[in-house]
C-alpha positions as CSV (number, residue, x, y, z in Angstrom):
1,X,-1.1,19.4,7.6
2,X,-2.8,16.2,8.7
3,X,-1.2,13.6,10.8
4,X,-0.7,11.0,8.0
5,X,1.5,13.8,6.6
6,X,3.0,14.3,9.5
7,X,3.7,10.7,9.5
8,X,5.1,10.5,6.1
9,X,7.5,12.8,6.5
10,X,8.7,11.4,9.8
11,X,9.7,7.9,8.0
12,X,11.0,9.6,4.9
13,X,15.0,9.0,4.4
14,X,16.7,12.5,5.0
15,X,17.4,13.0,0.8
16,X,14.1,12.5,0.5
17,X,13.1,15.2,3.5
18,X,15.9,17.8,1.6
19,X,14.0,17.0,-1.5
20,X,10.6,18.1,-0.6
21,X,12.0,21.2,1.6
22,X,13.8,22.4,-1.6
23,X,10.7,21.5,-3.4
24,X,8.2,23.4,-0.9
25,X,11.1,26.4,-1.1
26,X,10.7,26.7,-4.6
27,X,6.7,26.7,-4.7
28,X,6.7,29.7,-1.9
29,X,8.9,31.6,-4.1
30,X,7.1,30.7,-7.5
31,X,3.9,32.1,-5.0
32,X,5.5,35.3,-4.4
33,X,6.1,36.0,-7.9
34,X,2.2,35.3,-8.6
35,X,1.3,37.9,-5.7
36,X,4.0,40.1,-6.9
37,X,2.4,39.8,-10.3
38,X,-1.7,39.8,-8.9
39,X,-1.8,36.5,-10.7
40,X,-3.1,34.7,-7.9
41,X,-4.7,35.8,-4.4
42,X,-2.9,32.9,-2.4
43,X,-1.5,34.5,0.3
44,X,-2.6,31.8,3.2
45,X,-0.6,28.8,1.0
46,X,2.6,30.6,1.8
47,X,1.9,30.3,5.3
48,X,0.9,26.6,4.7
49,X,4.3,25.8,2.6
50,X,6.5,27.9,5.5
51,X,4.9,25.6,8.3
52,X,5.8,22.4,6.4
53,X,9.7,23.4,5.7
54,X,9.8,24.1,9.3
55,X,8.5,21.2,10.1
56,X,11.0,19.2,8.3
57,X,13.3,20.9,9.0
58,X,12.5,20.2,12.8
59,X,12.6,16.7,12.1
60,X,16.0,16.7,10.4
61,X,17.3,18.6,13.7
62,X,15.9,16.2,16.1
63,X,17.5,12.8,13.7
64,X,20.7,15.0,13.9
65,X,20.5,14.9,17.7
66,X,19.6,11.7,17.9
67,X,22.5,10.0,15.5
68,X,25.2,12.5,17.4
C-alpha cells in the first residue's frame, strides 16, 4: 500500500474507515470463492486486502485510544 494510501485512510471519518473494511472483507471472500472455483490464480491479493483491514483497523484502535 503506498503512503498516500496510507494517508487517506488516516484522515478518513471512522464510517467511512468501516465502509472500506467491510468493503475489503467482502472482496477477500468473493477471492476465495474464485480460488475455490480455479477462476482466478490471485492468491497474493488476499494477502494485500488482509494487510489493509488490519491496517484500518489499527487506525480505528489507536482514534479509540486517543478519544477515551
Amino acid at each position: 500500500m503506498s503512503k498516500e494510501r496510507i494517508e487517506k485512510l488516516k484522515n478518513m471519518k471512522p464510517a467511512d474507515l468501516e465502509k472500506e473494511r467491510g468493503v475489503l472483507v467482502a472482496h477477500v471472500l468473493a477471492l476465495r470463492v474464485d480460488i475455490a472455483n480455479h477462476k482466478t490464480k490471485g492468491i497474493h491479493k488476499i494477502k494485500q486486502m488482509k494487510r489493509d483491514i488490519a491496517r484500518i483497523n489499527t487506525i480505528a484502535t489507536m482514534r479509540k485510544e486517543i478519544n477515551d
